[in-house]
Structures are given as structure tokens and as C-alpha cells.
C-alpha positions as CSV (number, residue, x, y, z in Angstrom):
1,X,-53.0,-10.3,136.6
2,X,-51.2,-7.6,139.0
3,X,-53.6,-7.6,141.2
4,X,-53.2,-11.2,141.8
5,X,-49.3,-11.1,142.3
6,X,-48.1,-11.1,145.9
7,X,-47.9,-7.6,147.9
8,X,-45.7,-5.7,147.1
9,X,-47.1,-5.7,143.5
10,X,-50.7,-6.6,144.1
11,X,-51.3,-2.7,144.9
12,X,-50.7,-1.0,141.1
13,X,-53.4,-3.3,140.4
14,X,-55.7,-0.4,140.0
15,X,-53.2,2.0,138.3
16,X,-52.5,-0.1,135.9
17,X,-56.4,-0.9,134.5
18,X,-56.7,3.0,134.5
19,X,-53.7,3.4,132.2
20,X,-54.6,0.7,130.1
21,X,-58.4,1.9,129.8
22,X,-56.7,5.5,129.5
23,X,-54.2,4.2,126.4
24,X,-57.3,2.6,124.7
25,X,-60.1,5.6,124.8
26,X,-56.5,7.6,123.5
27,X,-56.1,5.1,120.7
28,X,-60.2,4.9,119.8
29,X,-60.3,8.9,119.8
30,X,-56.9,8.7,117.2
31,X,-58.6,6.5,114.8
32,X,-61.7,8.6,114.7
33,X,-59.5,11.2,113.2
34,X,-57.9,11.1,109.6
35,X,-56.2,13.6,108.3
36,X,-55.6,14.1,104.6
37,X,-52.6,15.2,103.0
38,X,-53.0,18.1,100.3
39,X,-52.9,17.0,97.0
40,X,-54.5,13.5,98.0
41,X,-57.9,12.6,98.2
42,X,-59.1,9.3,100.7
43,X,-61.3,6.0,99.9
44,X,-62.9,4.7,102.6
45,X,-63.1,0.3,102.8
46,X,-65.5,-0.9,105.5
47,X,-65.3,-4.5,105.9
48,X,-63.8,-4.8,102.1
49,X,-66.7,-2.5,101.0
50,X,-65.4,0.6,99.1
51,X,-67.6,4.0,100.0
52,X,-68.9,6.1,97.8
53,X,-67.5,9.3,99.7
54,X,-64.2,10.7,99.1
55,X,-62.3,12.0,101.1
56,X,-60.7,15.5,100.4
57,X,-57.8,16.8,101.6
58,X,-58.0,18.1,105.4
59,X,-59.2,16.9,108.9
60,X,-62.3,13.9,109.0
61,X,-64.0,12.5,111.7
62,X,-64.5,9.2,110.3
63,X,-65.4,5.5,111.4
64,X,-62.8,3.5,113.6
65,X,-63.2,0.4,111.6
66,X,-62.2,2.2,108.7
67,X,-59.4,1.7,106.3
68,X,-58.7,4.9,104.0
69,X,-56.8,4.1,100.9
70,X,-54.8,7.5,99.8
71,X,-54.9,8.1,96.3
72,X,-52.7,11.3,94.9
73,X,-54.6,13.4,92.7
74,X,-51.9,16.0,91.5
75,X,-50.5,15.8,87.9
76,X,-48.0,12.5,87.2
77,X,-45.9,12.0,84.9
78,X,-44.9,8.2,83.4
79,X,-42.4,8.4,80.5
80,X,-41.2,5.8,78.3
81,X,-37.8,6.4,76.5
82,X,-35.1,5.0,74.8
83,X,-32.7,6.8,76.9
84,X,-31.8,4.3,79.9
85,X,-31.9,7.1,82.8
86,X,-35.1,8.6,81.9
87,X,-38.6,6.9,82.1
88,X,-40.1,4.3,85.3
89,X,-38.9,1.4,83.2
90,X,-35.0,1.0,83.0
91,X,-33.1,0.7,80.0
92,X,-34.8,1.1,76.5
93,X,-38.7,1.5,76.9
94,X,-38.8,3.4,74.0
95,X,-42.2,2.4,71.7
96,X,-41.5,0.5,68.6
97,X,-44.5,0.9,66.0
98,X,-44.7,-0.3,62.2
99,X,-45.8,2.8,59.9
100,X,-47.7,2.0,57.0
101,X,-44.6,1.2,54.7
102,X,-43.4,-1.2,57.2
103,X,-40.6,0.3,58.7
104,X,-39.8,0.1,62.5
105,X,-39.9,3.8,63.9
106,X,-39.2,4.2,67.8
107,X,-41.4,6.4,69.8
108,X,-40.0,8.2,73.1
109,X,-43.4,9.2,74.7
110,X,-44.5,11.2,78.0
111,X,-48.2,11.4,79.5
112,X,-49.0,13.9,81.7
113,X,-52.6,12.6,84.0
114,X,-54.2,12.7,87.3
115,X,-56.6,11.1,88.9
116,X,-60.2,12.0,88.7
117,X,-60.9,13.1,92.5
118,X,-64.7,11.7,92.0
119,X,-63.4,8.5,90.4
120,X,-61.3,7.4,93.0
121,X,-63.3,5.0,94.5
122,X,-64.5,3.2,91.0
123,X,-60.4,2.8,90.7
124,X,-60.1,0.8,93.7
125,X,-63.1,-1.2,93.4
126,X,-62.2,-2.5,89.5
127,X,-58.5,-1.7,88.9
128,X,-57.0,-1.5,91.8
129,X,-53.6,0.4,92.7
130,X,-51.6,-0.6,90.3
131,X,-53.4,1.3,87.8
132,X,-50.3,2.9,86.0
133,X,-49.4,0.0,84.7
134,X,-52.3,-1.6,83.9
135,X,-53.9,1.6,82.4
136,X,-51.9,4.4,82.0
137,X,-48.7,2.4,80.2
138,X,-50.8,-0.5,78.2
139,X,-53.3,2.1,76.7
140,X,-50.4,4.3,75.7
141,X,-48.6,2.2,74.1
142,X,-51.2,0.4,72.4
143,X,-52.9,3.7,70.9
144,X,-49.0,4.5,69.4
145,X,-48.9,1.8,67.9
146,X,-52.9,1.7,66.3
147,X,-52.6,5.1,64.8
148,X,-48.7,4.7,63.9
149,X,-49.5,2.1,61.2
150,X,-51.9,4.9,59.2
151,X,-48.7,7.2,58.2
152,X,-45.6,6.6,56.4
153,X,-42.3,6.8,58.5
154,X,-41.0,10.5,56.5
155,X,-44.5,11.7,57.6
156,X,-44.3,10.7,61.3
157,X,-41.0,11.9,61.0
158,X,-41.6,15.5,59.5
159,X,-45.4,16.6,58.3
160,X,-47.5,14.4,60.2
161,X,-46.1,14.8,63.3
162,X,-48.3,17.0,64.9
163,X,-51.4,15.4,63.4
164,X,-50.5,12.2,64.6
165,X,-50.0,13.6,68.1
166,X,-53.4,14.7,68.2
167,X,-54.7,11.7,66.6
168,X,-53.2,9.9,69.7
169,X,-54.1,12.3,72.2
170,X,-58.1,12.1,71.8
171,X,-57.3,7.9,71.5
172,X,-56.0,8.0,74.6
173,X,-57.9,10.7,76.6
174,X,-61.6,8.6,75.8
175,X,-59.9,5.3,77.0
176,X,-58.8,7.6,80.1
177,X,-61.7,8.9,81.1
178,X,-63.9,5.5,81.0
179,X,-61.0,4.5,83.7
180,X,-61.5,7.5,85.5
181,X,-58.1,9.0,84.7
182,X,-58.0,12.3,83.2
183,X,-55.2,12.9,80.6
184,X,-53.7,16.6,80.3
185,X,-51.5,16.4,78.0
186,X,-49.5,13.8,75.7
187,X,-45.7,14.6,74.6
188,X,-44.1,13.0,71.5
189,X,-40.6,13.7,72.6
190,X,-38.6,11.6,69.5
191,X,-39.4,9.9,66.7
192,X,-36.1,7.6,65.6
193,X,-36.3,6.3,61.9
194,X,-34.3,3.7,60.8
195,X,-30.8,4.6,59.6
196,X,-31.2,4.2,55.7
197,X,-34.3,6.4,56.3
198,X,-32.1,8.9,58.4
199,X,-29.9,9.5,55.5
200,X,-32.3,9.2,52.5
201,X,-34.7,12.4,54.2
202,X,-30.9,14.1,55.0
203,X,-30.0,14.0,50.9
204,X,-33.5,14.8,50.7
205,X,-33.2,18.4,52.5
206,X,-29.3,18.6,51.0
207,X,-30.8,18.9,47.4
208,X,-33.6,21.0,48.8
209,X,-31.3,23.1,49.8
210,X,-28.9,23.4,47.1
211,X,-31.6,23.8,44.6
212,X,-32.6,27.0,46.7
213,X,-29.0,28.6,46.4
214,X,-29.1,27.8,43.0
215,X,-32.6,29.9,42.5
216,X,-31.1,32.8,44.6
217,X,-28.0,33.3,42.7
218,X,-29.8,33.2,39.3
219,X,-32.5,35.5,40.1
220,X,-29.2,37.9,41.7
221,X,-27.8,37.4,38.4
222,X,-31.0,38.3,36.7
223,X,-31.3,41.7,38.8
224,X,-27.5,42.6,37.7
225,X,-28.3,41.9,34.0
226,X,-31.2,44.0,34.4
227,X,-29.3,46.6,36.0
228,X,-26.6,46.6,33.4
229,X,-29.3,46.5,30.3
230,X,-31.0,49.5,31.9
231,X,-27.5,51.4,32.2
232,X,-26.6,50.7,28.7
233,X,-30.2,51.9,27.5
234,X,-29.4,55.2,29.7
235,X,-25.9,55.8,28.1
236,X,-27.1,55.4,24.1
237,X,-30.2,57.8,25.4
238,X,-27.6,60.3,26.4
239,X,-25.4,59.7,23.4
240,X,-28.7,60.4,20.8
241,X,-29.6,63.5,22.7
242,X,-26.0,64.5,22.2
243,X,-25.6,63.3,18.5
244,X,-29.4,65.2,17.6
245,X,-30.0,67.6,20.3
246,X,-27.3,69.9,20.1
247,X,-26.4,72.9,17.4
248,X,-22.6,74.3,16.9
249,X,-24.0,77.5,18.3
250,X,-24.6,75.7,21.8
251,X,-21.5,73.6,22.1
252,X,-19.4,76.9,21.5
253,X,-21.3,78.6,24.4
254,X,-20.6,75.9,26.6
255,X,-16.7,76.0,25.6
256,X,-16.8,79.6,26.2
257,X,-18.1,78.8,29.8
258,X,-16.1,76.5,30.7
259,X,-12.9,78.5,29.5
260,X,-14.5,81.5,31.6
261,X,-14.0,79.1,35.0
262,X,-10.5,77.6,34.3
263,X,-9.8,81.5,33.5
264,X,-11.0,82.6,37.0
265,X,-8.9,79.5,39.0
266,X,-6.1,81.2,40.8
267,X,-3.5,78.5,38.6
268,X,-4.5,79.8,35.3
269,X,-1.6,81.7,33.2
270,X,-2.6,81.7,29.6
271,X,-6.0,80.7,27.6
272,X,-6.3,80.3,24.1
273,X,-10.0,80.8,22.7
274,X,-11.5,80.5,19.4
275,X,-9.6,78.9,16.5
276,X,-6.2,78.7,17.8
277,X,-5.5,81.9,15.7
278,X,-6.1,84.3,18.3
279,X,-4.8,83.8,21.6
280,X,-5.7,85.5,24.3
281,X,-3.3,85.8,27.3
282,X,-5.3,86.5,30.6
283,X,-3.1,86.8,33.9
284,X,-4.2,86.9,37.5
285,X,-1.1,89.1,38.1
286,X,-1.0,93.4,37.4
């Protein structure tokens, strides 16, 4: 078309099919390349046909025609809470399960998964990109609430808590892995029992723990009775050996001692020994 215009135009004719030629071969050589981000992996689509071969993260020299569908293969994380600010969902998503006694229990839940580099393409071709939700949140929730309804409420609450999270953690890692997800790791964050529940497992522990007290200060009790018995026991021992053990001839030798030492402190003035009859003056003074 500018090289049929009028001189003055009519002469860029030329220059203007070799920039246009130029911008094409630039934009063909472009698309040959594809570079994949780290962390990422890329499925190739040829004509709507999904390839077999993944791409890994780097550079490719791939096929012009085609389209590469990213698909992030690092750890994610989808939560589902009852707190409003936390979770993909906002407001309450908590999970709301009957247990066996049929009481409501709320379940605040977090997976941690990736994609299966290898599996990518099988995603795209029968589930599609919106795989979060149609896997990853339905098949969580739904395994919460199948195993939730084997335990009481208390038990979820307290001793069957960790049991039930790996009940629900081999549920949901087969249902995973035939999706071509692989789960890492599942989180039961809360478990929320109704409120008379709430306070009949809090009087629960109360008693448990008064009952406790109440078997520490009897056995202290015990131990001080003991104590006292045994020091009792020890005092009439010494008294017998007193009463039985000891002649007149031996309880004067021990006065006579013990008259010797108050004789020989520097404060004594005057001892009186024996009978009373005889005193004997002793003096520290010439």
C-alpha cells in the first residue's frame, strides 16, 4: 500500500516490507522460546490437545503454535476457618460435622499440597484449573465430615484428636493422589464443641482436679502422722532405756561430771556435791 501512494511517499515502500518482515521473523523467534518460572512446571496444548511432556522450570525451545498452561508446583496452602480474616473463603468456612452422639462440632482445618510435577498434564485434561475447589476443598471437607461421625464430640475434643487426624489424613491423601495432588500434611487447627458441652468437659477437669488436691493433702497428712508415730516410738525407746538401763552407780558418775564442768566455767563461785550435807566451796579466785 506505500508503494502505491503518490511520490513523496511511494519511496519507503521497500523500508517498510523489510521492517515488517524484520518485526515478524523477531516475533516467530520469541515464540519459539518459553521460559519457565522456578517453582512452576508448563503443559503444552497443540490445537486443544494436551502433551504429555512437561515442562520444567528454565529455558525451552518449543513449538510456535503452542499454548503453555503454567501450573505452580510449590507447597499451597487452602484453610478453612471460622475466623473471618483467615481462609480463601470469607467469613465463617469453618467445617460443621455431626459426631456420633449427634452433636454439631466445628472444624477449623488447613491442607498443605502441591501439585504432582508428572501429573500436571492429566489435571488439565480432566479437572481443569480450578482444581482447588473442585478437589482440594470438596474432598476435605467431605473426609471431615465421614470420619467425624465415628467419635463422640469429648473424644474429638480431647483423646481422639490425634487419631482422628490421621484417620483423615490417609482419607484424604488416597483421594489426592488418584487426582494427581500430593498432600503433605493436614492441620486440625480447632475443634469448637457446643456450649453445654464446653462447660460439662470444664466441671469435668474442675472435679478432676480437686479430687487430685484432695489425694495430695491426705497422703501429706499421712507422711506427718507417720513422722509423729515414729517420734513418739523413738521418745518411749529412750525413756525404757532410761527407766531399765541405768544403775544409781552410773547416774552418780554422770552428776559428778557434769558438776566437774559447771566447776571449771569461769562464773562458778560455789558447788555443793553429794547429799547436800557436805558442801564443797570451789573458787576460781587465790
Amino acid at each position: 500500500m506505500v508503494k502505491r501512494q503518490p511520490e513523496p511517499a511511494g519511496r519507503f515502500g521497500g523500508l517498510v516490507s523489510i521492517v515488517g518482515i524484520a518485526l515478524f521473523a523477531i516475533g516467530l523467534l520469541l515464540s519459539v522460546f518459553k521460559t519457565i518460572p522456578p517453582g512452576k512446571v508448563g503443559v503444552q496444548v497443540l490445537f486443544g490437545r494436551v502433551q504429555n511432556d512437561v515442562l520444567e522450570s528454565g529455558l525451552h525451545v518449543i513449538n510456535p503454535l503452542v499454548d503453555v498452561t503454567l501450573f505452580d508446583i510449590q507447597t499451597q496452602n487452602y484453610t478453612m476457618s471460622a475466623v473471618h480474616s483467615e481462609g480463601e473463603v470469607q467469613g465463617d468456612d469453618a467445617i460443621r460435622v455431626l459426631s456420633s452422639d449427634g452433636l454439631e462440632v466445628m472444624v477449623d482445618l488447613s491442607v498443605l499440597y502441591k501439585v504432582n510435577p508428572n501429573k500436571a498434564p492429566f489435571i488439565l485434561q480432566n479437572i481443569g484449573m480450578d482444581y482447588v475447589d473442585k478437589i482440594v476443598r470438596t474432598v476435605s471437607r467431605t473426609a471431615i465430615r465421614d470420619n467425624a461421625v465415628a467419635y463422640p464430640a469429648v473424644d474429638l475434643y480431647s483423646t481422639k484428636r490425634q487419631e482422628f487426624q490421621e484417620k483423615i489424613n490417609r482419607t484424604i491423601a488416597l483421594s489426592f493422589a488418584k487426582r494427581g495432588l500430593e498432600l503433605q500434611q493436614i492441620l486440625v487447627r480447632n475443634i469448637s464443641l457446643p456450649a453445654s458441652v464446653r462447660a460439662s468437659i470444664e466441671s469435668k477437669i474442675q472435679a478432676e482436679q480437686d479430687a487430685q488436691k484432695m489425694t495430695f493433702v491426705l497422703q501429706k497428712e499421712r507422711q506427718e502422722a507417720d513422722r509423729k508415730r515414729v517420734e513418739a516410738q523413738g521418745i518411749a525407746d529412750y525413756q525404757k532405756i532410761l527407766s531399765t538401763g541405768l544403775s544409781d552407780k552410773q547416774l552418780q558418775y554422770e552428776t559428778i561430771k557434769a558438776q566437774k564442768e559447771i566447776a571449771l566455767s569461769p562464773n562458778t563461785k560455789v558447788i555443793i556435791m553429794g547429799n547436800g550435807k557436805t558442801p564443797v566451796i570451789l573458787s576460781d579466785k587465790n
